[in-house]
N, C-alpha and C positions, 0 to 999 in steps of 0.2 A: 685215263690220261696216259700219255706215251711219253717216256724221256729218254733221250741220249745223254749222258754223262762222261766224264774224264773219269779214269779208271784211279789215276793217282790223286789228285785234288778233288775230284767228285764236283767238278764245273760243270753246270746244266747247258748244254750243247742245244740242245730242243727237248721244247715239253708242249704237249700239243694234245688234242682231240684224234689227230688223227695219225695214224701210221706212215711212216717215213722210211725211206730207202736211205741204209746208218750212210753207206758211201759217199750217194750226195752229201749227205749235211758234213763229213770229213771234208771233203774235196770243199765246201763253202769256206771251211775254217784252214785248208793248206796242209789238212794231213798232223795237225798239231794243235793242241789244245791254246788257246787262247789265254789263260792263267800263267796256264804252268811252263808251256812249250813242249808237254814231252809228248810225243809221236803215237796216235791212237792208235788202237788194235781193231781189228775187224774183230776178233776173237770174242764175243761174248763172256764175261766177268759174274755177272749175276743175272739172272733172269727172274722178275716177279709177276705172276699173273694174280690178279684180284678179281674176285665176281662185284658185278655191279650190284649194289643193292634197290630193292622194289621201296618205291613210296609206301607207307602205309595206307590201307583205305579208309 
């Protein structure tokens, strides 16, 4: 899963399957978090990458 988040409130911006361009989904919301109002950063905050895990056989 893929998520954009608010760096201050931690509002889920987009959470998806699939990879997303961060600016469109800004530009969706006007450059401002929808919660809080405070003004998103392009700036990466955290990054987590997880391995998918195998089904057991």
């Amino acid at each position: 899963m893929y998520y954009v988040v608010c760096n201050k409130c931690s509002y889920t911006l987009y959470s998806g399957e699939r990879a997303v361009n961060v600016l469109k989904t800004f530009q969706k919301y006007g450059d401002k978090c929808p919660r809080c109002f405070s003004r998103l950063s392009t700036e990466p905050r955290k990054i987590v990458v997880k391995g998918k895990r195998r089904p057991s056989p």
